[in-house]
C-alpha positions in Angstrom: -154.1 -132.9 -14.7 -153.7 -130.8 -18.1 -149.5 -131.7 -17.6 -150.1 -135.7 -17.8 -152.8 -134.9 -20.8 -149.6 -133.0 -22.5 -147.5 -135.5 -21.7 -149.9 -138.2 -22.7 -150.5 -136.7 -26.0 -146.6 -136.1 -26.5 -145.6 -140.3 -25.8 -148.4 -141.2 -28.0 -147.2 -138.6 -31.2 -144.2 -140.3 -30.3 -145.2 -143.5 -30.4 -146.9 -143.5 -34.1 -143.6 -141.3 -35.4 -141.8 -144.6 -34.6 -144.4 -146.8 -35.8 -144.4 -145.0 -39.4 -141.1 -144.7 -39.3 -140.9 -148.4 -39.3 -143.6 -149.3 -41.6 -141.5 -147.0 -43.8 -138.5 -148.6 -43.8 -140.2 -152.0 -44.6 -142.1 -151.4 -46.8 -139.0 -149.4 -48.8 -136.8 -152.3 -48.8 -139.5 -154.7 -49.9 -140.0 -152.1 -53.3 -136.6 -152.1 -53.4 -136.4 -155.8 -53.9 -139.3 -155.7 -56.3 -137.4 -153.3 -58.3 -134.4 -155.1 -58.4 -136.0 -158.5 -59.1 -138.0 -156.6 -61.8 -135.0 -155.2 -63.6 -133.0 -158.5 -63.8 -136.9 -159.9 -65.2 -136.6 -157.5 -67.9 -133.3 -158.3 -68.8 -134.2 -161.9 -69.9 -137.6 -161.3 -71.2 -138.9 -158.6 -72.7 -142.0 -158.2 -71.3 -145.4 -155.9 -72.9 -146.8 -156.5 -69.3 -146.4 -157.9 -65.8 -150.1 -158.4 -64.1 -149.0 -160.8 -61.8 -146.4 -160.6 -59.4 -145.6 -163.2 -56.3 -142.9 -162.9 -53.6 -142.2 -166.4 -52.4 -140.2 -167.2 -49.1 -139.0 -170.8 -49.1 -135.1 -172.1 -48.6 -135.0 -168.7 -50.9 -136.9 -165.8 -51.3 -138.1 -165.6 -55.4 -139.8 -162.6 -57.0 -142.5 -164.4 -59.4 -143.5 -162.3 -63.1 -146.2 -163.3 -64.9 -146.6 -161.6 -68.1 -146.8 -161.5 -72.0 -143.4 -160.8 -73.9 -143.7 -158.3 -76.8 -144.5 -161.2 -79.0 -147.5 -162.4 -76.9 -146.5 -165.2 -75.0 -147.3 -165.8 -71.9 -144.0 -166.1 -70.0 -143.3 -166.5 -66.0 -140.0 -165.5 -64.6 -138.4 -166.5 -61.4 -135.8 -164.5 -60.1 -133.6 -165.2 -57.0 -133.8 -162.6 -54.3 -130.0 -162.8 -54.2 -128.2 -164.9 -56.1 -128.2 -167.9 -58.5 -129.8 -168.0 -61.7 -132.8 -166.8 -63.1 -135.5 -169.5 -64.7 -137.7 -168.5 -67.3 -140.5 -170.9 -68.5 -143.8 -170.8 -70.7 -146.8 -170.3 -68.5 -148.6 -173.2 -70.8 -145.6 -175.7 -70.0 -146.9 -176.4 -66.5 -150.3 -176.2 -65.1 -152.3 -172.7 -64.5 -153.4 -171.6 -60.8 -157.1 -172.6 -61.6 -155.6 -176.2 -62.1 -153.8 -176.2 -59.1 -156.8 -175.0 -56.8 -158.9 -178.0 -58.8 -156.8 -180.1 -57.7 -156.2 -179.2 -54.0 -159.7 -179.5 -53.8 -160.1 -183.0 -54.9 -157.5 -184.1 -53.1 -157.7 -182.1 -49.4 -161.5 -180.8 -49.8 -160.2 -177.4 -48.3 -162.5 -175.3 -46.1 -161.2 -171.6 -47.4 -158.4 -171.5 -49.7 -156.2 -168.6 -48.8 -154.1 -168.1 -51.5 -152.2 -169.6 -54.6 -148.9 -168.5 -55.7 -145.6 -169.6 -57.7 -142.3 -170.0 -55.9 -139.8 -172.6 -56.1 -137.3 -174.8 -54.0 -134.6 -176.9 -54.6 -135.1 -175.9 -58.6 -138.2 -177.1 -58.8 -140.7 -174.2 -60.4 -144.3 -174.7 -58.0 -147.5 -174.0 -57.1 -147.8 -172.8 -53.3 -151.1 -173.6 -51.8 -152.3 -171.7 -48.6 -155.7 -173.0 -47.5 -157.3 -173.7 -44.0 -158.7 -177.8 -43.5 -161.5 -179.4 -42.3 -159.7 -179.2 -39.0 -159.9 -175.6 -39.3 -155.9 -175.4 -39.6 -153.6 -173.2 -41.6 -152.0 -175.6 -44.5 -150.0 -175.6 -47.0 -150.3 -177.8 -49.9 -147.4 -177.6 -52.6 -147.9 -179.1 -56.3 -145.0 -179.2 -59.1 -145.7 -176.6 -61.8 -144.8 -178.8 -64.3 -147.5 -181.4 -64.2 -149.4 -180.9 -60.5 -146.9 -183.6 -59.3 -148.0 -183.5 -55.4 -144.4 -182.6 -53.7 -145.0 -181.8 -50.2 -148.2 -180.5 -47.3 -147.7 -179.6 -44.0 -150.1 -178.3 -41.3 -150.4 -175.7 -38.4 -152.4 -176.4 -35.0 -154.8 -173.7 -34.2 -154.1 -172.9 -30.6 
């Protein structure tokens, strides 16, 4: 009886080494890409401060920065996981997150709204919406940053 507690105790300290092991290595690669994306931010703008940052997986994965240059504008950067060019825009040349989440909730009445962040496809700067319906599904409501242009929503079945 004590050898299978042993040996139960040794599988399972095995078990979270692994487990940690690869959280680790995640969550390393994901601060590396931060990093990266932050470096080639701070290359086009010269940011005082950065207090929002959003990752955004679409066609490609952007790093958002949303921040005041040294001068005091507010600037957002979007900057291509890999490759292709970074875009750089004034926060007041499109509409803010509050306007966004106004106008998802005229339009689709959400029951929780999950989250709001910047990302872009195709070259189009937008807002991503992540909210859960009246049907009590996981949606996704997308809006142009430029003037809340509705571009696209989709929907998830709850199983």
């Amino acid at each position: 009886m004590k050898k299978w507690g042993i040996l139960c105790f040794v599988v399972l300290c095995i078990f979270f080494w692994q487990a940690a092991s690869v959280y680790h290595t995640a969550i390393g690669q994901k601060q590396s890409l931060m990093e990266t994306a932050r470096k080639r931010a701070i290359e086009r703008v010269a940011f005082a401060r950065i207090d929002q940052v959003y990752t955004y997986y679409g066609e490609k994965t952007y790093i958002v920065f949303m921040g005041d240059d040294r001068k005091g504008a507010r600037k957002i950067v979007w900057v291509p996981e890999k490759s292709g060019s970074i875009v750089v825009k004034d926060a007041k040349s499109g509409i803010t997150q509050e306007e966004a989440i106004k106008k998802l909730t005229a339009e689709r009445n959400p029951k929780k709204i999950v989250s709001a962040k910047l990302g872009m496809e195709k070259g189009v700067p937008l807002w991503e919406l992540t909210y859960i319906d009246q049907n009590n599904r996981y949606s996704f409501y997308y809006l142009s940053f430029k003037d809340g242009a509705f571009l696209k929503r989709y929907s998830f079945q709850q199983s």
